[in-house]
Steps between C-alpha positions, in 0.01 A plus 500: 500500500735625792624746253121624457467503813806698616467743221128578591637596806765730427237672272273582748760587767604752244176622420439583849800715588437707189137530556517856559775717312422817713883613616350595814420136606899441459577641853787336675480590825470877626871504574601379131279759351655786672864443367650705242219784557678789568467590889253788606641868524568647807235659773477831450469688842576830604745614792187554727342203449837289559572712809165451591481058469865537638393684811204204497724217481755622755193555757377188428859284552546747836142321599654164390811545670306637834219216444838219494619621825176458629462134392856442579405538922206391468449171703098429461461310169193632434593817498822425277284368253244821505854709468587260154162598373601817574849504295310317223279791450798745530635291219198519314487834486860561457604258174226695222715854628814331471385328191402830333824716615711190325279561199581869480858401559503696869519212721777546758615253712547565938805654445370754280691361205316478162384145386624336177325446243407161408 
């Protein structure tokens, strides 16, 4: 009887995980499903539009930079935390330009040196 019992059980357990054979029910995860693809070809971007998102991002960290000199002699906390809204917004703005010029493959770091490739 326990051996009834038992193998009902297994049965239906294994009815249920195969109750839909659709391959696209067989995710594991969205990190698992993106190994082995092959990785997406570069940005392709013209020498105006990099100078152009380059000349962006550099006013933007000049802001930043300005903005954390600001903050950094600034003694009202109030206003300290109006100037980290501030930066956050810089920020904002600034990681999608940065994001696309390492896309493209023109993202320089302060120096002016190319950045690696990942």
């Amino acid at each position: 009887m326990k051996l009834a019992t038992c193998l009902a059980a297994a049965l239906l357990a294994g009815c249920s995980s195969f109750g839909s054979w659709s391959p696209a029910k067989w995710s594991h995860g969205s990190w698992l499903d993106e190994v082995g693809k092959p990785a997406n070809p570069p940005l392709v971007m013209s020498d105006e539009q990099a100078g152009y998102l380059q000349q962006q991002a550099a006013q933007l960290r000049i802001e930043s930079d300005a903005l954390r000199v600001r903050l950094a002699g600034e003694h009202d906390r109030l206003q300290r935390f109006r100037h980290y809204e501030e930066l956050r917004a810089l920020g904002d703005r600034l990681a999608p330009i940065e994001r696309t010029l390492r896309d493209a493959g023109r993202a320089t770091r302060a120096g002016g040196s190319p950045v690696p490739a990942a």
